[in-house]
Backbone bond lengths (Angstrom), bond angles and torsions (degrees), N, CA, C in turn:
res aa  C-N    CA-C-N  psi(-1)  N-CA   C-N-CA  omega(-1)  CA-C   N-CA-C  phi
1 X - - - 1.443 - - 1.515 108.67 -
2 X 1.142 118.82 147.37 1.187 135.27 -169.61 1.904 101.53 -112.93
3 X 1.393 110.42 134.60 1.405 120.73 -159.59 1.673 96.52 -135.21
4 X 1.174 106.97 89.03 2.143 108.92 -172.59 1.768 92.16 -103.27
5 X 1.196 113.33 137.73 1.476 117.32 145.24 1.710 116.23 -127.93
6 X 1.174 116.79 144.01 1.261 106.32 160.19 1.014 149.80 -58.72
7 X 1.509 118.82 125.07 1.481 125.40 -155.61 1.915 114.33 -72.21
8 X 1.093 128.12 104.85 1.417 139.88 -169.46 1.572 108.78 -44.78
9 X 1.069 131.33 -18.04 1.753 128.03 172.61 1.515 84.64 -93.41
10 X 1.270 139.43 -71.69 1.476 139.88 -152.50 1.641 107.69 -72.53
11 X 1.339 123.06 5.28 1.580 126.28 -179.63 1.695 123.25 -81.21
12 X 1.493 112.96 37.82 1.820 90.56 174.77 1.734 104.04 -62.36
13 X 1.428 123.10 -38.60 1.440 111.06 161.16 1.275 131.47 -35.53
14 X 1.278 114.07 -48.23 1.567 130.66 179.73 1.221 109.78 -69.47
15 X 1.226 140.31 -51.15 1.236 153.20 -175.67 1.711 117.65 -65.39
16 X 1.298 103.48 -32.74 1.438 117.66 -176.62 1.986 100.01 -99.60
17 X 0.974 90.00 9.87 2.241 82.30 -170.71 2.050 77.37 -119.96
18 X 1.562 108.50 -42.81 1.530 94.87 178.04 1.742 126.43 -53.89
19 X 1.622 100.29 -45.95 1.483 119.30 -173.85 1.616 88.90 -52.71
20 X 1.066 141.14 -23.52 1.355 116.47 -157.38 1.532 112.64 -106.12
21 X 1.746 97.15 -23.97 1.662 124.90 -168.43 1.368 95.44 -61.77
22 X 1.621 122.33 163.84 1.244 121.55 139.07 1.889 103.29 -122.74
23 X 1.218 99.02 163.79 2.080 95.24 169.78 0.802 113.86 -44.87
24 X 1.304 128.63 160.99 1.656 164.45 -140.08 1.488 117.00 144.37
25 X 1.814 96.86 121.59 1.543 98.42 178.96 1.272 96.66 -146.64
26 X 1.202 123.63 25.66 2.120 125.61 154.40 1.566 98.07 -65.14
27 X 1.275 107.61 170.15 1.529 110.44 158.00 1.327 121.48 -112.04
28 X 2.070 97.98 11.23 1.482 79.71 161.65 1.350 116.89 -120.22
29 X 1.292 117.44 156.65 1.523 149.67 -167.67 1.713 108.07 -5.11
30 X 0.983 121.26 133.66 2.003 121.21 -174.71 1.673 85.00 -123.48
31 X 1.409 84.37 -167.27 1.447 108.84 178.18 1.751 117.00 -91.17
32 X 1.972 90.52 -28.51 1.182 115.77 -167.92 1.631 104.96 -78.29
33 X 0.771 112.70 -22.45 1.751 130.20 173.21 1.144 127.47 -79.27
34 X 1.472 122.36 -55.75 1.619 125.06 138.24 1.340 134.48 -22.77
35 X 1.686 99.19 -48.84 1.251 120.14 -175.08 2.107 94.33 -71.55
36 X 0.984 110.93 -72.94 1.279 103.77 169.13 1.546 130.96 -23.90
37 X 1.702 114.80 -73.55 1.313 114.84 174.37 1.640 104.79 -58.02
38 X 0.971 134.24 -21.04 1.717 109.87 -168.87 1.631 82.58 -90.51
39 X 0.886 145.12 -33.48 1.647 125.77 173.71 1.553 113.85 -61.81
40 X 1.146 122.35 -33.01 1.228 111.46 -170.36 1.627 109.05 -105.48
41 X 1.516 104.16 10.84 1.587 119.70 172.58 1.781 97.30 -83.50
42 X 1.179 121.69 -26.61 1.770 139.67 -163.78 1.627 97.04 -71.31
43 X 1.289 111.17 -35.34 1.545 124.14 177.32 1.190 129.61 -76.43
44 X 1.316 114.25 3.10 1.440 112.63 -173.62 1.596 93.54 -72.35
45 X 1.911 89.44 179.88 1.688 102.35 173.44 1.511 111.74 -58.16
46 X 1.208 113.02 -37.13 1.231 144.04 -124.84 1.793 100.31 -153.80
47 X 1.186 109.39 61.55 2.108 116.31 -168.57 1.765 84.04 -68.37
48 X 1.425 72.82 162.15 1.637 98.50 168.69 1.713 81.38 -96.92
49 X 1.788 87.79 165.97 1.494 100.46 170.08 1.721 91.21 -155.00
50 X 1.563 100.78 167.23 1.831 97.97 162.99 1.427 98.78 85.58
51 X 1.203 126.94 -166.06 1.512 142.11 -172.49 1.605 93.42 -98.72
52 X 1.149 102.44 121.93 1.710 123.90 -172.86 1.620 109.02 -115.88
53 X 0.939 143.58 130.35 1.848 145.91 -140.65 1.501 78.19 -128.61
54 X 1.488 106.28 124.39 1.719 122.50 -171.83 1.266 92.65 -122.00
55 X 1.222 131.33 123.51 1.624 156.05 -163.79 1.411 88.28 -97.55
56 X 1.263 117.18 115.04 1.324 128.06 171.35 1.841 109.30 -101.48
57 X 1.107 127.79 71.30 1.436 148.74 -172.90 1.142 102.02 -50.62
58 X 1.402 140.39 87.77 1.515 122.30 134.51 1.522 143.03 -127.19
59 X 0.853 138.50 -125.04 1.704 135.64 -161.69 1.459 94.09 -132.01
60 X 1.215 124.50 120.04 1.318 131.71 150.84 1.362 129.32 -52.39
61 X 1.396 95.64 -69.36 1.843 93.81 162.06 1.446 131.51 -40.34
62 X 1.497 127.90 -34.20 1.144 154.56 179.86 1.482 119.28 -45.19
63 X 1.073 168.90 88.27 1.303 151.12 -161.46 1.937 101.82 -79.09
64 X 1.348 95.24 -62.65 1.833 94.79 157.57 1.283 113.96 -19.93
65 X 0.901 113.52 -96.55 1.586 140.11 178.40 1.243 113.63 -35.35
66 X 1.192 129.01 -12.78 1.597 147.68 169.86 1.561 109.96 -76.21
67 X 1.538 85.56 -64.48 1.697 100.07 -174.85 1.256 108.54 -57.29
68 X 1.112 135.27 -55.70 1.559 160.91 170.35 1.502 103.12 -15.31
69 X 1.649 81.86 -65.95 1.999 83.39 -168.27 1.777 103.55 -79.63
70 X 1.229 104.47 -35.50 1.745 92.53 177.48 1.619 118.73 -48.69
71 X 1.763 111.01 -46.73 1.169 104.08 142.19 1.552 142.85 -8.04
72 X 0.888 100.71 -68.51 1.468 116.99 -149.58 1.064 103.45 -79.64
73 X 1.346 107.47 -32.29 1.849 125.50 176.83 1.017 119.89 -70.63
74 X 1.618 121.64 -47.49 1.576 125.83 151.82 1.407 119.25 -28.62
75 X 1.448 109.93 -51.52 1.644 114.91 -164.75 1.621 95.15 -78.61
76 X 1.246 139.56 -36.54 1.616 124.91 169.68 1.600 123.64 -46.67
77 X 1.708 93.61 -34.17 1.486 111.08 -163.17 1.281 129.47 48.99
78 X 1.446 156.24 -116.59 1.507 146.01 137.35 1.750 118.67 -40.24
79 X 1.273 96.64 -33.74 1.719 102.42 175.00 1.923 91.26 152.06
80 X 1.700 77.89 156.86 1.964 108.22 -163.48 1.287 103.12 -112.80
81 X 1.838 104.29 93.71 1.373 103.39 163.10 1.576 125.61 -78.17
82 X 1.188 111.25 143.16 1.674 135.42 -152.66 1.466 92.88 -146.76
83 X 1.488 117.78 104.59 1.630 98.61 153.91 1.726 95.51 71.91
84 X 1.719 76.26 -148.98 1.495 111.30 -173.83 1.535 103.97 -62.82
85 X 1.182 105.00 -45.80 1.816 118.44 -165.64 1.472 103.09 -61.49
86 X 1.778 109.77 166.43 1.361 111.38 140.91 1.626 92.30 -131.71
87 X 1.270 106.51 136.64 1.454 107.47 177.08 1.432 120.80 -83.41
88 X 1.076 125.74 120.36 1.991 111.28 -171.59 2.364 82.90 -113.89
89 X 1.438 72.77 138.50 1.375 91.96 173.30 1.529 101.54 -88.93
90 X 1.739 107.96 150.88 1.473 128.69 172.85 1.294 106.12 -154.52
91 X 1.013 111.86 125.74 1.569 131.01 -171.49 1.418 105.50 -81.56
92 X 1.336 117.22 140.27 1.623 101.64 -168.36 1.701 91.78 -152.74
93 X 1.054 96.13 111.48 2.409 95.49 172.88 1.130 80.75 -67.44
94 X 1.648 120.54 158.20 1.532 168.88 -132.52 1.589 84.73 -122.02
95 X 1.229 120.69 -26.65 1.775 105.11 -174.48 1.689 110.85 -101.46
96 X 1.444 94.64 4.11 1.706 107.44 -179.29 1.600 109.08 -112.24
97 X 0.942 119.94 13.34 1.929 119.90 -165.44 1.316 109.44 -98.36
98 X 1.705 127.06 25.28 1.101 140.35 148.83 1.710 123.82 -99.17
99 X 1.752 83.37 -10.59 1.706 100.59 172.66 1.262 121.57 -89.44
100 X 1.789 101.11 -23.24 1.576 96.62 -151.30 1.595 119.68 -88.70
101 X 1.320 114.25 159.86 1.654 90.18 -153.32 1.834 69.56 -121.80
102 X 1.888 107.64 111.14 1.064 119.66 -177.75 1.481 106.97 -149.13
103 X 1.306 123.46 177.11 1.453 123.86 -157.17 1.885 95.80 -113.16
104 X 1.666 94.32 -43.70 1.447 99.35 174.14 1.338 100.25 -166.76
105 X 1.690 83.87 166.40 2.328 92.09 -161.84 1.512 81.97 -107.13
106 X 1.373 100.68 148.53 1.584 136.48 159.35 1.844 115.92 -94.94
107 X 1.172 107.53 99.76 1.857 96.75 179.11 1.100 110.11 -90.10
108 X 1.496 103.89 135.46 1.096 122.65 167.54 1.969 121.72 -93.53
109 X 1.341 110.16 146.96 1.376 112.13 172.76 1.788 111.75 -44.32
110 X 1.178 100.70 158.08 1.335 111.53 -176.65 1.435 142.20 85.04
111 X 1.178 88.22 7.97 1.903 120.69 -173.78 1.688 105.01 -103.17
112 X 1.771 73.96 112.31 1.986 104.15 -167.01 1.663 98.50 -66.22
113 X 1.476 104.29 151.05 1.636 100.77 165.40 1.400 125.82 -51.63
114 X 1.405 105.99 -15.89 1.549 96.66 -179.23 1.630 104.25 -102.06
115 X 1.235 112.10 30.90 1.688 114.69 -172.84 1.753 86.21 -136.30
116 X 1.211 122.25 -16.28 1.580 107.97 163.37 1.368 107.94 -77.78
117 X 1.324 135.40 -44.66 1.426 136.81 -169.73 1.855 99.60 -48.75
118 X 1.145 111.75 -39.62 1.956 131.29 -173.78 1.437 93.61 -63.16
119 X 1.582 114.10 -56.15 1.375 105.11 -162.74 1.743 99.42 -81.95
120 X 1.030 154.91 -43.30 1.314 153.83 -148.55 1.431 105.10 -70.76
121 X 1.652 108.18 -39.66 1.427 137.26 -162.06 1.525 93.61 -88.02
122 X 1.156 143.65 -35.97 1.555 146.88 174.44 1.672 102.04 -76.38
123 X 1.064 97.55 -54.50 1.920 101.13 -174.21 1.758 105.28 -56.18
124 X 1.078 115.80 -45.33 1.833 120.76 175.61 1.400 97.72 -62.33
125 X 1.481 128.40 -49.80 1.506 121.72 -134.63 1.675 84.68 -87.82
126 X 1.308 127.35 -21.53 1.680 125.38 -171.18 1.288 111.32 -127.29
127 X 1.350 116.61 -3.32 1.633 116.24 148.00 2.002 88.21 83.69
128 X 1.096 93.48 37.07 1.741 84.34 177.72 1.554 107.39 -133.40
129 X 1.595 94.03 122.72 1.497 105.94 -165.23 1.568 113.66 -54.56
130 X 1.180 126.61 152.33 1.202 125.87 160.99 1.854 139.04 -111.46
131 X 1.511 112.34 123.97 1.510 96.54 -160.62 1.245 104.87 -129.85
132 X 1.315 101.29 144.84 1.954 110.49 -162.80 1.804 91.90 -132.44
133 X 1.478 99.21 -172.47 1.481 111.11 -176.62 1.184 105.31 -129.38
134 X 1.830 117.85 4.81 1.116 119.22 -169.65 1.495 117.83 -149.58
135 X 1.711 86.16 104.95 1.639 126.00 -148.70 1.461 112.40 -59.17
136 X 1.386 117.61 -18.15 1.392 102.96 158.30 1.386 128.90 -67.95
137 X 1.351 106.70 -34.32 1.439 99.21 157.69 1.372 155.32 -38.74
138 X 1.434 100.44 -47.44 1.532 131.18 143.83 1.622 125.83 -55.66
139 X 1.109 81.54 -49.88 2.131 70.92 149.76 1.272 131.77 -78.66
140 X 1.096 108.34 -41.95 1.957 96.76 164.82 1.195 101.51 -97.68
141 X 1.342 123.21 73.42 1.449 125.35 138.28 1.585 119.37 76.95
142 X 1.520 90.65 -34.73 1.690 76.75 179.14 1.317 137.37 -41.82
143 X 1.181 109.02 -63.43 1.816 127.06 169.97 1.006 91.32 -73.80
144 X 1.663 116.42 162.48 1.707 142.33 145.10 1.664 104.26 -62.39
145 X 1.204 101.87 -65.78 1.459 125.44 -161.13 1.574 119.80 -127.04
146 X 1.431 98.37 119.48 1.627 105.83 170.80 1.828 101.77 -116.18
147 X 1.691 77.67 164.49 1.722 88.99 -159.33 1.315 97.32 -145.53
148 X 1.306 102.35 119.33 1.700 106.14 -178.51 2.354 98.73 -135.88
149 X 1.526 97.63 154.41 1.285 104.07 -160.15 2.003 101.33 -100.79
150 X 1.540 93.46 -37.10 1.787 100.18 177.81 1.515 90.68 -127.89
151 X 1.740 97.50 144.82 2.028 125.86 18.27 1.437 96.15 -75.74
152 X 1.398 126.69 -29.02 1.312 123.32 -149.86 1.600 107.29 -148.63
153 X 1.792 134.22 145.41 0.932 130.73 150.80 1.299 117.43 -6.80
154 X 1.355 131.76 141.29 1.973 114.54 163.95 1.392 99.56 -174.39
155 X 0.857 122.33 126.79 1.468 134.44 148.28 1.379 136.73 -120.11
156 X 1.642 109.14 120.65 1.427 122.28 -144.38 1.615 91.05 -100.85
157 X 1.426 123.26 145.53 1.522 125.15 -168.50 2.164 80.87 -125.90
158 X 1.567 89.09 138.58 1.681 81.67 157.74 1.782 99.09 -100.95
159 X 1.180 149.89 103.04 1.239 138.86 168.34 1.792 143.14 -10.10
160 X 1.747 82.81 -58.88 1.472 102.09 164.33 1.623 114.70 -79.12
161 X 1.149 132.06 -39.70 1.432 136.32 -171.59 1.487 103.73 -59.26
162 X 1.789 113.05 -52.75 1.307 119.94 -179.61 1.801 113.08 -64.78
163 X 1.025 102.84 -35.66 1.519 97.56 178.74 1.611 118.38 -70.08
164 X 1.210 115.28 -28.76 1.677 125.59 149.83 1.343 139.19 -42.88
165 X 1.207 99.16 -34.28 1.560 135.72 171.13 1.630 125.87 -104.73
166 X 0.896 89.68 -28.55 2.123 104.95 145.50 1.927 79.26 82.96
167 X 1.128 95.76 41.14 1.579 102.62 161.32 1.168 117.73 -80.58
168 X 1.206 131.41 120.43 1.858 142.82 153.01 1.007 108.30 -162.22
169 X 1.821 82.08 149.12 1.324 107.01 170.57 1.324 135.29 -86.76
170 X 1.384 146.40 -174.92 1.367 131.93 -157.57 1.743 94.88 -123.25
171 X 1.580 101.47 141.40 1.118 107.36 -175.12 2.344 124.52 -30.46
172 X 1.347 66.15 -50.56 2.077 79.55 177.30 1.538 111.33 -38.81
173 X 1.498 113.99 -54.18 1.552 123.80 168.91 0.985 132.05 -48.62
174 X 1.528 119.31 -54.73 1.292 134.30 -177.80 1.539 106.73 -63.34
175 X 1.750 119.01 -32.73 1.481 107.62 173.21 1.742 115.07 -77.23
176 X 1.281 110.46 -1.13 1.406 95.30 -174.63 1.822 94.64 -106.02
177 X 0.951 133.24 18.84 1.512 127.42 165.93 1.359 113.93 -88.36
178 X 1.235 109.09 -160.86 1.791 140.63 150.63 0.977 118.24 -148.49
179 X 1.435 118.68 104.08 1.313 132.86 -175.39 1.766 97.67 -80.57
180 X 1.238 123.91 129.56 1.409 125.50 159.93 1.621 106.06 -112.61
């Protein structure tokens, strides 16, 4: 796994995604986090641009996992301009993400191990990255990319997951991190 944060002399990105952030230290989904991944969604080889359909992934059964994504949907509101993007939220159950006609999934808490195998297996089969706030995930593969706002800016790459998903970033990005 690949562990980048932005480097504090090289941050007008950082500085301009902070000015807007406020704290957050749940692991589930902020505004400040959104706000993050759709900036560092701008970086791909290959950016999204335009109104981009954000797969809001969660568990039906779940009551968590309910709340979570209703959440999350609130905070898009009509859709979350970022950049180039506007993000429009779409709610998508974990047993439908071979249906969903989305650009990239958002996970939500409450997603059983046998509902990661669905999402990992959907994210390869449609080449659409996946981004959570909750970094174990991103270590076993599930997600490409987790994105958390405190203590600090960070965006966590899983290497192999993203290369499955034909995730990369564009040279310009990769020099303003630290990959450890």
């Amino acid at each position: 796994m690949i562990s980048v944060s932005l480097r504090p002399f090289r941050a007008p990105l950082a500085a301009g995604c902070l000015a807007l952030l406020c704290a957050s230290a749940r692991a589930q989904f902020t505004l400040n986090d959104l706000q993050i991944a759709g900036r560092a969604l701008s970086f791909l080889e290959k950016p999204l641009s335009g109104d981009v359909k954000a797969g809001i992934v969660y568990a039906p059964g779940d009551p968590r996992s309910v709340a979570e994504a209703d959440a999350l949907k609130g905070l898009f509101g009509e859709g979350l301009r970022v950049g180039n993007v506007r993000l429009i939220p779409v709610l998508v159950p974990v047993a439908e993400l071979n249906r969903a006609d989305v650009a990239l999934f958002l996970l939500t808490a409450g997603i059983t191990d046998d509902d990661t195998k669905s999402v990992t297996a959907a994210a390869v089969a449609k080449h659409t990255p996946c981004i959570t706030t909750d970094l174990t995930q991103v270590r076993a593969g599930v997600c490409a990319m987790g994105v958390r706002a405190q203590p600090k800016v960070e965006i966590f790459v899983n290497r192999a997951a993203a290369a499955s998903t034909h995730l990369a970033f564009s040279a310009v990005f990769r020099m303003m991190i630290t990959e450890t």
